[in-house]
C-alpha positions as CSV (number, residue, x, y, z in Angstrom):
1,X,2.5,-78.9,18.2
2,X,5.2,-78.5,15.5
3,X,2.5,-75.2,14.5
4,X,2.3,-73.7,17.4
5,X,6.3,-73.5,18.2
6,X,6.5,-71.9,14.6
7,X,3.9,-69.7,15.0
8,X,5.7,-68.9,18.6
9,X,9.0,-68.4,16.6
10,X,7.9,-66.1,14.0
11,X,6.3,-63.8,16.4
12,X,9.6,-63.9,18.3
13,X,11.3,-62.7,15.3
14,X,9.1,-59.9,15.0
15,X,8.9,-59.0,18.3
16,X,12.9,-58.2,18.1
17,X,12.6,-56.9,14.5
18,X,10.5,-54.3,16.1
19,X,12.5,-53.7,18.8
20,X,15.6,-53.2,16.6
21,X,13.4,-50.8,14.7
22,X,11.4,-49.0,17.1
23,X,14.7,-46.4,18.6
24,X,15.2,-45.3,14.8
25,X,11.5,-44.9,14.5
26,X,11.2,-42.6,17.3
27,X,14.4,-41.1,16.4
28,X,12.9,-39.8,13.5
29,X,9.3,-38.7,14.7
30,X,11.1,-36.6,17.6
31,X,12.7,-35.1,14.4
32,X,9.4,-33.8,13.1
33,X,9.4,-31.9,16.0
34,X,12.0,-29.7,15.7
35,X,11.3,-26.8,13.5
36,X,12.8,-23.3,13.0
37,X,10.3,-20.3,12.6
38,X,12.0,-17.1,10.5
39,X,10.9,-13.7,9.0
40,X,12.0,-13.1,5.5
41,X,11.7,-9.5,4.8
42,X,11.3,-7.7,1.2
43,X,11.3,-3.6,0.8
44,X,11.3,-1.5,-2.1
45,X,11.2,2.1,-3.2
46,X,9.1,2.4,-5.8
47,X,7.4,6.3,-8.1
48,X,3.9,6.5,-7.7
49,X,2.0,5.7,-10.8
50,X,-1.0,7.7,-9.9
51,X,-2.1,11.1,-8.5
52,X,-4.7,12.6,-8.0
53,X,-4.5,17.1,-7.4
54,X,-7.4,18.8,-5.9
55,X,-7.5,22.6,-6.8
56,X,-9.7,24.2,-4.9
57,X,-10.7,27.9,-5.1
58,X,-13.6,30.3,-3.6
59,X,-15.7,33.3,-5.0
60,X,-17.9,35.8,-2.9
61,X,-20.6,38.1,-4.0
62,X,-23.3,39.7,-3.8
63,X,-25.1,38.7,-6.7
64,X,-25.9,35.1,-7.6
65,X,-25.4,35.8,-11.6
66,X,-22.1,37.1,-10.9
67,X,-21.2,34.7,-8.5
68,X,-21.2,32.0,-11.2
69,X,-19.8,33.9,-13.7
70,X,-16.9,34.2,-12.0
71,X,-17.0,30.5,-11.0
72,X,-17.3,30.0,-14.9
73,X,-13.8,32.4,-15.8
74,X,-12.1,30.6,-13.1
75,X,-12.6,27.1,-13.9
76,X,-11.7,28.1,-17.6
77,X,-7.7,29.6,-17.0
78,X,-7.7,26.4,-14.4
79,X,-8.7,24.1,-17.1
80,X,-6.1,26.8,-19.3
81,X,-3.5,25.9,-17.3
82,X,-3.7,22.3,-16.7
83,X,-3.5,21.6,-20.2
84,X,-1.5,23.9,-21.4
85,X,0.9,22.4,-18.9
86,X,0.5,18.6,-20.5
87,X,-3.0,17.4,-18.5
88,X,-5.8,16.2,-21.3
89,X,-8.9,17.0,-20.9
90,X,-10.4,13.6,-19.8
91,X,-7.7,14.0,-17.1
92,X,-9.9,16.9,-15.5
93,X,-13.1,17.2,-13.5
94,X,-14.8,20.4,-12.4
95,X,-17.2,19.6,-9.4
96,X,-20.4,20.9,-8.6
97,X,-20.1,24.6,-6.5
98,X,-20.8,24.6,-3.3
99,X,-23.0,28.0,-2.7
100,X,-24.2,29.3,0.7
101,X,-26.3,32.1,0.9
102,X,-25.2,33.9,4.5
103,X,-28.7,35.8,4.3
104,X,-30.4,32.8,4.7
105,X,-28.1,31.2,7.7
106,X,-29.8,31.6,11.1
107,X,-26.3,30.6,12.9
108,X,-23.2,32.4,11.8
109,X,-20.7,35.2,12.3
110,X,-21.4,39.0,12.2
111,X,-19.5,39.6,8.7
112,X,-22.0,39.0,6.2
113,X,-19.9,41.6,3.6
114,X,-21.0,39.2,1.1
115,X,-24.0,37.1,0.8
116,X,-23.0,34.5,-1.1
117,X,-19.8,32.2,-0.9
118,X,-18.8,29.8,-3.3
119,X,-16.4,26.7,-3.0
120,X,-15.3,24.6,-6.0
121,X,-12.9,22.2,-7.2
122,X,-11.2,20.8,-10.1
123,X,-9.8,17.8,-10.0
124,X,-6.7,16.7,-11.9
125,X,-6.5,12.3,-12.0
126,X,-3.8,11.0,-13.8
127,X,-0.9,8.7,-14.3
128,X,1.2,11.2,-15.2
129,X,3.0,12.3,-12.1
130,X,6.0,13.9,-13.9
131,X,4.2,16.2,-15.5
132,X,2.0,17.2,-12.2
133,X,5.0,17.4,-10.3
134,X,6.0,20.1,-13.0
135,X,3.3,21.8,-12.6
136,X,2.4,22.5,-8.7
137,X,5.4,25.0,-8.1
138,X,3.7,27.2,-10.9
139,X,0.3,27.2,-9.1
140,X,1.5,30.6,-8.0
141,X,0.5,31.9,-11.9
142,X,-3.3,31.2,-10.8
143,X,-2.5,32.5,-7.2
144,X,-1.4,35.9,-8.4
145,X,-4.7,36.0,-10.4
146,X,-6.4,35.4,-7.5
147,X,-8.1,32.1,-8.5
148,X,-7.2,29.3,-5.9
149,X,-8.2,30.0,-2.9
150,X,-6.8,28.7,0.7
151,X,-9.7,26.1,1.0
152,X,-9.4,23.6,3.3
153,X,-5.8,21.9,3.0
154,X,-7.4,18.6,4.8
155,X,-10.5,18.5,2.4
156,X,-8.1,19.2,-0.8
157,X,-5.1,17.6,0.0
158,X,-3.1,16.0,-3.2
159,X,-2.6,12.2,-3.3
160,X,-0.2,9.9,-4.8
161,X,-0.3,6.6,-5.1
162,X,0.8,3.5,-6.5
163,X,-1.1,1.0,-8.4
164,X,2.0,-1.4,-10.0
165,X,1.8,-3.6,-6.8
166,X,1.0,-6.8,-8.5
167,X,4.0,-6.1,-11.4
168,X,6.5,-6.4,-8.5
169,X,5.1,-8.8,-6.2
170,X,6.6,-12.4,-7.2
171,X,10.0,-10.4,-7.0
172,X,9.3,-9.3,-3.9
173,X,8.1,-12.8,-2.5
174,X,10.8,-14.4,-3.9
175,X,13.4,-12.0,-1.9
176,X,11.1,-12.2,1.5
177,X,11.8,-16.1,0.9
178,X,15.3,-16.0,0.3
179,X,16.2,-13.8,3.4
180,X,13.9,-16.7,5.4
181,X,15.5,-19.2,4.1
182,X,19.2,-17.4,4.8
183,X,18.4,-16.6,8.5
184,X,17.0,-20.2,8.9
185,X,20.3,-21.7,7.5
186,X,22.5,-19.5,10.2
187,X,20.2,-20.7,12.9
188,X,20.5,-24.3,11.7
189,X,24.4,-24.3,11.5
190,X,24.8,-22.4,14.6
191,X,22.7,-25.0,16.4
192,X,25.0,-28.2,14.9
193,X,21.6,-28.9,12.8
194,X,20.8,-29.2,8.7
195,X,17.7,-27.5,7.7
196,X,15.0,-29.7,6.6
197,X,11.8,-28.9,4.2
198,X,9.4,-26.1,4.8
199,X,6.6,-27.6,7.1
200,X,4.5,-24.3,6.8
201,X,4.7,-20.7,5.0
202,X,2.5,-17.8,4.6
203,X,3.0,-14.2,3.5
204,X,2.4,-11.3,5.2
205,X,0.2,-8.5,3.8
206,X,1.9,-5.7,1.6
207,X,2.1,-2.5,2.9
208,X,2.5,0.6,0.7
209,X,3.1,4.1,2.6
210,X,5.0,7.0,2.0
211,X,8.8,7.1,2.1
212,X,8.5,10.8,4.1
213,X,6.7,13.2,4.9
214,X,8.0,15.1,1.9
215,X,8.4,13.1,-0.8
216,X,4.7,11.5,-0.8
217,X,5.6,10.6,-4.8
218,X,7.9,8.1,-3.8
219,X,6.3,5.0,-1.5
220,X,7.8,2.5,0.5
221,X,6.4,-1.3,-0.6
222,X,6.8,-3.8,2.2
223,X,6.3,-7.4,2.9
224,X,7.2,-10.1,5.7
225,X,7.0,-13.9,4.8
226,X,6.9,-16.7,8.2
227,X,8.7,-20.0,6.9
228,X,9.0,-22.8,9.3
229,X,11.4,-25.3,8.3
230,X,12.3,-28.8,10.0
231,X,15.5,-29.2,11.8
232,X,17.6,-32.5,10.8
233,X,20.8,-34.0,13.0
């Protein structure tokens, strides 16, 4: 008898133990659920490290042999010129010409003046941007010899870009988080709250593009972190 009223005791005591505890319990599980979502942005301007300058030029002719001779002088004063202007040699590549022989096209315009036309290109790839960007305003000294040709601007067009992305990207994080975490904090105080932990993060892809249209040398690096953070009374 005297067992069974203690046993009846003690699980009184706990029944009101867990009472007493059980508002402060669910106080602070509804507290998991509230959370704050921000955006932590990150942007830089940053010089492209790497470009790479298509110059294209065309020869027509009626004979073959003289056809590539000409190709040959041509790509010589280009070569000339790149290197005289600061571009090494390993920094230059000379394509295979592209010859059609209008005789032999069933399909075509009426002006067959020439038989042969010739398309080629020499390719300039190099981290040296400075010294390319010194360089393409005097591409008229090959234009007043007649070497580059229009071409297509679409197939030939130069490209910068920039290949430093991984030198600047704990910076960069570290800024995207630190704007998060700001904008969280003025959410938090505005709503009578303290910001908690982070329940959850993850960063958003970098995006490298072009600061304008005419300044492709100089690219816009861009990232967006999501941090959610828990809300406290």
């Amino acid at each position: 008898m005297r067992n069974n009223n203690f046993c009846a005791i003690c699980l009184l005591v706990g029944l009101v133990f867990v009472g007493a505890m059980l508002p402060t319990a669910v106080s602070k599980f509804r507290s998991y659920d509230r959370t704050v979502t921000v955006k932590g942005l990150s942007e830089r301007e940053v010089k492209a490290d790497k470009v790479i300058w298509p110059l294209a030029f065309n020869v027509v002719g009626n004979d073959l042999n003289g056809v590539y001779a000409e190709i040959d002088r041509n790509v010589a004063a280009i070569r000339d010129f790149l290197i005289s202007g600061g571009i090494s040699e390993s920094e230059i590549t000379v394509a295979m010409p592209a010859i059609s022989d209008k005789y032999a096209q069933e399909y075509g315009d009426n002006d067959r003046t020439y038989r042969y036309f010739c398309k080629n290109v020499v390719t300039v790839c190099t981290n040296n941007v400075d010294t390319v960007l010194s360089l393409m305003p005097r591409q008229s000294e090959l234009l007043k010899k007649g070497i580059i040709g229009s071409g297509n601007s679409w197939e030939n067009q130069i490209q910068f870009a920039f290949e430093g992305l991984n030198g600047i990207k704990p910076e960069m994080i570290e800024d995207a988080t630190k704007n998060a975490r700001e904008a969280a904090e003025k959410f938090a105080k505005d709503s009578g709250s303290r910001l908690g932990k982070i329940r959850t993060a993850s960063q958003g892809t970098f995006t490298i593009s072009d600061r304008d249209s005419n300044t492709p040398y100089i690219k816009k690096v861009r990232v967006v972190s999501s941090v959610t953070y828990y809300l406290n009374n």
